[in-house]
N, C-alpha and C positions, 0 to 999 in steps of 0.2 A: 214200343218201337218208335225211330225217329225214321223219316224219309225224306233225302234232299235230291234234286234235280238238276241242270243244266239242259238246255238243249237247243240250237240253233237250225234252220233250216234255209234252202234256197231252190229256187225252182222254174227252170227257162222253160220256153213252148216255141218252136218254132213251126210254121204249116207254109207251103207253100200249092197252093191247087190252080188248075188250068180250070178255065167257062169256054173250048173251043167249039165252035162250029160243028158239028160232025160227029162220027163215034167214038173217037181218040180225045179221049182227058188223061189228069194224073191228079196225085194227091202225095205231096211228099214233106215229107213231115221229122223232127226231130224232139228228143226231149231229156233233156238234164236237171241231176237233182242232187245235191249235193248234202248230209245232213249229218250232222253230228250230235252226240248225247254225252252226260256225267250220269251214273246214278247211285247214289250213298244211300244203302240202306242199313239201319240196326237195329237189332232186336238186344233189348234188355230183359235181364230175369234174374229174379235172387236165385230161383232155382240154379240157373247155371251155375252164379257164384258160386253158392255152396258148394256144389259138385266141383270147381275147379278147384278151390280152395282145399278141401276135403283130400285130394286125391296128389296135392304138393306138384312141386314142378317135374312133375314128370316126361320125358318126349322118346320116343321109342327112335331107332337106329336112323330111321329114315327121316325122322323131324319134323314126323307126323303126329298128331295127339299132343302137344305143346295144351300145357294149361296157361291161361294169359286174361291177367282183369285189369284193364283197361282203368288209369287211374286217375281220366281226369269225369270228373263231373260231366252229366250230360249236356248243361250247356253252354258247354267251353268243348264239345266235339272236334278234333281237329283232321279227325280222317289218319292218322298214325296209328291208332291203336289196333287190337288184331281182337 
C-alpha cells in the first residue's frame, strides 16, 4: 500500500475575564479553528489484478463493479486512476 497526506491547520483563542471587586465577575471567551486535510490512500495486490483481469471489463447497469488496473507504475502515482 502507498499513503499520501496534506493537511493544514489554524487556530485563534480569544478570553476576555473581569478581577472586579465584589461578587460579580465574568469570563467570556471565543475560539476558532479552521482545518483542512488530502488524504490518498492505495492499496496494491496481484491478487486483485488477477481478479480483475480474469473477470474482463465487465460493469453491471448501475456502473457498479467496473474492473480497472490502473496502468501507470507505482511511482509515477498521479491520483487519476480508480
Amino acid at each position: 500500500d502507498r499513503s499520501e497526506a496534506r493537511s493544514e491547520q489554524w487556530a485563534q483563542e480569544i478570553r476576555l475575564n473581569s478581577s472586579f471587586d465584589g461578587p460579580l465577575n465574568f469570563n467570556l471567551g471565543a475560539n476558532y479553528l479552521s482545518y483542512e486535510t488530502t488524504e490518498n490512500y492505495y492499496v496494491f495486490s496481484n491478487l486483485f489484478t488477477i481478479a480483475a483481469l480474469s473477470e474482463g471489463p465487465y460493469c453491471d447497469a448501475k456502473g457498479v463493479g467496473c474492473a480497472y488496473i490502473d496502468p501507470n507504475p507505482i511511482d509515477k502515482i498521479n491520483g487519476e486512476g480508480h
